[in-house]
PADO-771927 format. One record per residue (C-alpha): residue number from 1; residue in three letters; x, y, z. Coordinates in nm, 3 decimals, decimal comma. Last residue first. Example, Ala and Ser with C-alpha at 12.3 -4.5 7.8 and 13.67 -1.06 7.14 Angstrom:
2
2|Ser|1,367|-0,106|0,714
1|Ala|1,230|-0,450|0,780
//
This chain:
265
265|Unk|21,634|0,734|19,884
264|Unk|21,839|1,077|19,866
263|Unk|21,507|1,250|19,673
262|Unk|21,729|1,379|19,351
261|Unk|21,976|1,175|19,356
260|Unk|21,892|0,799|19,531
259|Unk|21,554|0,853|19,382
258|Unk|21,554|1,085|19,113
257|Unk|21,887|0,903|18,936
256|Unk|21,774|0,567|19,050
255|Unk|21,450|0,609|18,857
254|Unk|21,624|0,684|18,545
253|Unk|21,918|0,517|18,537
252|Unk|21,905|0,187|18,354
251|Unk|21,537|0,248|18,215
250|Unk|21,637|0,626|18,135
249|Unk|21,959|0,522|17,948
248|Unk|21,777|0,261|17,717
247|Unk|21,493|0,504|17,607
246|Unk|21,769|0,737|17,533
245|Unk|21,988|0,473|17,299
244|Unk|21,645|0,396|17,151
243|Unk|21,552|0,706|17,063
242|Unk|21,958|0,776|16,903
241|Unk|21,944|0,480|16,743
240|Unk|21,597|0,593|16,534
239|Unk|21,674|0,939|16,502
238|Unk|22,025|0,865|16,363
237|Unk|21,868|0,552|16,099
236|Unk|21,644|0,832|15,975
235|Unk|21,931|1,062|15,963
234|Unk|22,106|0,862|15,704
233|Unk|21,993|0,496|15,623
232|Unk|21,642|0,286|15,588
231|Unk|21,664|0,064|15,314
230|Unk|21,322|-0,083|15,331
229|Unk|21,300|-0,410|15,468
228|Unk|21,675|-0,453|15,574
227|Unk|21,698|-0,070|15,737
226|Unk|21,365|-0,088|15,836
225|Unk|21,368|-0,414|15,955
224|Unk|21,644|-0,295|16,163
223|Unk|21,528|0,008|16,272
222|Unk|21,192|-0,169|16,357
221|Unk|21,460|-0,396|16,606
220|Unk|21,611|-0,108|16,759
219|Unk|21,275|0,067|16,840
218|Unk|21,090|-0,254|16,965
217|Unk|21,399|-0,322|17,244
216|Unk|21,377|0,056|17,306
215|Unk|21,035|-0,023|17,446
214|Unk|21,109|-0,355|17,631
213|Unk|21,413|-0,141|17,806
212|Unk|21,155|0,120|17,917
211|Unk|20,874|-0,160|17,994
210|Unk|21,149|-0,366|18,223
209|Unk|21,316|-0,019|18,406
208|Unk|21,007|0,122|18,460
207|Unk|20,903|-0,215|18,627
206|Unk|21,187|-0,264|18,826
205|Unk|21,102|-0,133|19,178
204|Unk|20,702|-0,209|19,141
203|Unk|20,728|-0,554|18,977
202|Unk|20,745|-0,588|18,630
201|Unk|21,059|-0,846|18,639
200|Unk|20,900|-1,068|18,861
199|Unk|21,124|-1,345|19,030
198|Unk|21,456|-1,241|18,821
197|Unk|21,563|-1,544|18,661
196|Unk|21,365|-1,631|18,383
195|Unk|21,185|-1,302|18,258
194|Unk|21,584|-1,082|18,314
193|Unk|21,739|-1,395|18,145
192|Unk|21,518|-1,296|17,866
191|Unk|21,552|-0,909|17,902
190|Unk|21,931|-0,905|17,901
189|Unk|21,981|-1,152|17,652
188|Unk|21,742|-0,956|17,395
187|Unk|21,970|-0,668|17,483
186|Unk|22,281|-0,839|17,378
185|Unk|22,081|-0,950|17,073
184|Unk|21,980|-0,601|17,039
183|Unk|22,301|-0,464|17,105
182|Unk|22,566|-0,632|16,860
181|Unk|22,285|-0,556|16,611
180|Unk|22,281|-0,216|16,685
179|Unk|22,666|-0,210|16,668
178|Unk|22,645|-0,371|16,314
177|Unk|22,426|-0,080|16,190
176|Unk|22,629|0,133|16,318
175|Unk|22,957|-0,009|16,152
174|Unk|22,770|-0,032|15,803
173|Unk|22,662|0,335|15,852
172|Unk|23,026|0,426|15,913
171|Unk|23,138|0,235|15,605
170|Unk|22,904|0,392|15,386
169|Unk|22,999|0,713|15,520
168|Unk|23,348|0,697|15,393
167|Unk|23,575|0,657|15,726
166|Unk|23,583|0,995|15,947
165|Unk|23,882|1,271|15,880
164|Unk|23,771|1,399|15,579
163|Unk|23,470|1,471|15,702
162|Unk|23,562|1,614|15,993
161|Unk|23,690|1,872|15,893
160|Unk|23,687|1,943|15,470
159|Unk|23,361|1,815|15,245
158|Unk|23,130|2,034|15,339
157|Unk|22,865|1,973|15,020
156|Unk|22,557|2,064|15,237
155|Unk|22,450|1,676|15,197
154|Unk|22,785|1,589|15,264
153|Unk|22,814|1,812|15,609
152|Unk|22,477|1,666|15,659
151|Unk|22,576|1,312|15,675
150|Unk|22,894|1,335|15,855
149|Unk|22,715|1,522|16,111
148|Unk|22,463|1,272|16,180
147|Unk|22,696|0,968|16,075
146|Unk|22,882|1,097|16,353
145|Unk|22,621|1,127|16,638
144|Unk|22,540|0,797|16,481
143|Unk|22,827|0,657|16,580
142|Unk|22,794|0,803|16,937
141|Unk|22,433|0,613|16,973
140|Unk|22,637|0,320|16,901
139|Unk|22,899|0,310|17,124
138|Unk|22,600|0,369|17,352
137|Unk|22,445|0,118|17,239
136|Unk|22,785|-0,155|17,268
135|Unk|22,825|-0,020|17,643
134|Unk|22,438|-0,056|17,715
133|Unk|22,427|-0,440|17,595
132|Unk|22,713|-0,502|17,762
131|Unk|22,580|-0,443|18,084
130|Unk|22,273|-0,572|18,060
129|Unk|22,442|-0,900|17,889
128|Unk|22,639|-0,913|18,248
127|Unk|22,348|-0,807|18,458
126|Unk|22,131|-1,085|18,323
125|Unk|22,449|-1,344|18,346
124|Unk|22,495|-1,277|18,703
123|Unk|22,138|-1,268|18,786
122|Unk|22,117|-1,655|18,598
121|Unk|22,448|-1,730|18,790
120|Unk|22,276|-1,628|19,106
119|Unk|22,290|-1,293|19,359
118|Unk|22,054|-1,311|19,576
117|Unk|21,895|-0,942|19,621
116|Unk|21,975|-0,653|19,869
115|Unk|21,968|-0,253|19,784
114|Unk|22,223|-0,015|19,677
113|Unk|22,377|0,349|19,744
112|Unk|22,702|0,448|19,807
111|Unk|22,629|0,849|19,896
110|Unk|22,797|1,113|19,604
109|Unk|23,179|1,174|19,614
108|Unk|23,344|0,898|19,495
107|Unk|23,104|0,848|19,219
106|Unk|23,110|1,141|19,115
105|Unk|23,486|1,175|19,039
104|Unk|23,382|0,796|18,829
103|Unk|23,128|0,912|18,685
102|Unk|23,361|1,258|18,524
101|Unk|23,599|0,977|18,407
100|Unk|23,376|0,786|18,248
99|Unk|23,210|1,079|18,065
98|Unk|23,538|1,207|17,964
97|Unk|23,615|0,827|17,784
96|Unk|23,237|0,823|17,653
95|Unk|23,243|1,184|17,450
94|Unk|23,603|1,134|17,256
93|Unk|23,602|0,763|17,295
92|Unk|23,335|0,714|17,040
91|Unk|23,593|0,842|16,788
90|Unk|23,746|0,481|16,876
89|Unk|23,476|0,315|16,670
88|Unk|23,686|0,220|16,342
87|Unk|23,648|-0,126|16,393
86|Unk|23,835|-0,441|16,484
85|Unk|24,080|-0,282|16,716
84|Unk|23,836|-0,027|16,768
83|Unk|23,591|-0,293|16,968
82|Unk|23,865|-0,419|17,206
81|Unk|23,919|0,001|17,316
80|Unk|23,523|0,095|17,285
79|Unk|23,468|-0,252|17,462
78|Unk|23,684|-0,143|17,732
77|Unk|23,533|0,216|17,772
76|Unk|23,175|0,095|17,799
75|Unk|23,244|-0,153|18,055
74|Unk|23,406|0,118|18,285
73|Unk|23,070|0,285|18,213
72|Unk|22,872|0,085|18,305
71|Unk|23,069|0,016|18,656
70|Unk|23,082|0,431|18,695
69|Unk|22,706|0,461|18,637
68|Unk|22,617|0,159|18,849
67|Unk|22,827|0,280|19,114
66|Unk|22,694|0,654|19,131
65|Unk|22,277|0,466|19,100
64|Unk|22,290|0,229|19,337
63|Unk|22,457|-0,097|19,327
62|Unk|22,255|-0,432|19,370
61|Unk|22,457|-0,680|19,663
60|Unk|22,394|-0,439|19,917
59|Unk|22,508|-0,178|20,099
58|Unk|22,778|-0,062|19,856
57|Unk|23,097|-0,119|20,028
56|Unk|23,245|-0,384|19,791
55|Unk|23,114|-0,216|19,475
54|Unk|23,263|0,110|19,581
53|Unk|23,566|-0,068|19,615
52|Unk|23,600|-0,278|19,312
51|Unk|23,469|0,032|19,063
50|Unk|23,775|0,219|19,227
49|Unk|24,004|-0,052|19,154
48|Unk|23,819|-0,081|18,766
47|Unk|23,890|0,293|18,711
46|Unk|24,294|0,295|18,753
45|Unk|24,342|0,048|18,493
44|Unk|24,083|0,179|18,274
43|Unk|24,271|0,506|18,269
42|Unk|24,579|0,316|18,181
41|Unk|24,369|0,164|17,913
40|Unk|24,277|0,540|17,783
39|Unk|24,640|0,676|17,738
38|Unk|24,726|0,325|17,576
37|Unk|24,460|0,343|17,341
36|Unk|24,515|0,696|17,263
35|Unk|24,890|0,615|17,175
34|Unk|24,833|0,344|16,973
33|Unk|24,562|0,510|16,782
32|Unk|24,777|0,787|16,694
31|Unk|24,624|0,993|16,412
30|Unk|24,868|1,300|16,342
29|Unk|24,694|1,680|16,517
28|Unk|24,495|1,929|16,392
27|Unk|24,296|1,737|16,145
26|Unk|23,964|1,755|16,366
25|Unk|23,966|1,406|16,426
24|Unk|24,267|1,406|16,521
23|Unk|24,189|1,667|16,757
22|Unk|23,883|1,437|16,908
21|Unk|24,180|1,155|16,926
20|Unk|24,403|1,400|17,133
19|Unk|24,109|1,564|17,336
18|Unk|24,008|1,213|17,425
17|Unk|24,268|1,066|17,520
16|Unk|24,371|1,355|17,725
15|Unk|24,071|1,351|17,870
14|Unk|24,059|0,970|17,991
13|Unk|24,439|1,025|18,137
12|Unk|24,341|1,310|18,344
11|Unk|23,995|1,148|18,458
10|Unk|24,185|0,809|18,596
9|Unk|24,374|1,062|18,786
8|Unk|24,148|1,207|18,919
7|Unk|23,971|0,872|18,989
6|Unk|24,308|0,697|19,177
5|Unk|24,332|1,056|19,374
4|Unk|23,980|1,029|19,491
3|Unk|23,967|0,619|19,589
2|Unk|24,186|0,683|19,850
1|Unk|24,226|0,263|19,940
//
């Protein structure tokens, strides 16, 4: 299979999902959810073949750092669309949907890159809630992008754009809140099965990625004692999601990035 015209097109279809909800939510064109959905899905459709084949000729059963990206974030864009059918998260689509679609031209470009390991149903399900656990996060660290703004458009008493666009702001701090808590138990998953199945998660190749991920771990979870302890909201609760989302993104791709990237390891 060409996997370049399959990704280009893939990239079309996630930008113009994205510049028509991102112009919705600028007021400058009708909402139409059904139609952004759609334009995104078919997208997905055309990203989880390519995702297939670089998985299948990665050299190795762990992908490196272009196929992890583009498998992450083909994970990320589904549970965006499942996720907005239940919630109003599918401005998140207007920076992940491009981003997916820029990964996945990358991805067929850039060296296939991986490295051996067994791969059991206790890996399986660590790289599973690992996987899910960065999609719903980085829904998350998009919604408080949002909240950001919304936040200090209010404060300044900017009440037109955006504003009026987004859901009142309790209700987007109530959806953040109940993204991070979709991740940290997703991420809890992750680093439990990661301590039982994986035969030593701080060893040399993994241990950036195990203290990283143990380190947003404690930043989510003092948000949310914060939040339930002492009411933390606004652009305390930003700073906090958004340090943890970034903690999170260097342990998945941090080391591969400068290795496989930067020194072609």
């Amino acid at each position: 299979m060409q996997a370049l015209p399959f990704a280009t097109i893939a990239l079309i279809l996630y930008v113009a999902a994205a510049i028509w909800q991102g112009m919705t939510l600028f007021r400058r064109v009708p909402p139409r959810q059904g139609m952004v959905r759609l334009l995104a899905a078919l997208g997905l459709l055309l990203h989880i073949p390519v995702v297939i084949q670089l998985v299948s000729e990665a050299p190795g059963l762990l992908p490196g750092f272009t196929t992890s990206v583009t498998l992450l974030m083909a994970v990320a864009v589904n549970v965006v669309l499942v996720a907005s059918l239940f919630k109003p998260v599918l401005n998140a689509g207007i920076v992940l949907f491009p981003i997916a679609g820029i990964a996945l031209i990358f991805a067929t470009w850039l060296p296939n890159q991986g490295s051996y390991g067994g791969l059991t149903p206790g890996i399986l399900l660590h790289a599973v809630s690992s996987a899910l656990a960065f999609a719903v996060l980085a829904i998350a660290a998009v919604q408080a992008v949002l909240v950001g703004l919304q936040n200090q458009a209010l404060r300044h008493h900017h009440i037109r754009g955006i504003v009026q666009s987004l859901p009142p702001l309790t209700t987007m701090e109530r959806v953040l809140f109940e993204l991070v808590w979709a991740g940290i138990l997703l991420l809890t998953l992750s680093i439990a099965s990661g301590l039982i199945f994986l035969d030593n998660l701080f060893a040399q190749h993994l241990a950036h990625k195990t203290v990283l991920s143990l380190g947003a771990w404690v930043i989510f979870t003092t948000l949310l004692v914060g939040r339930y302890r002492f009411g933390w909201r606004g652009m305390r609760a930003v700073r906090w999601t958004l340090g943890g989302c970034l903690l999170l993104m260097l342990a998945y791709f941090g080391s591969k990035f400068v290795l496989e990237i930067l020194l072609n390891r």
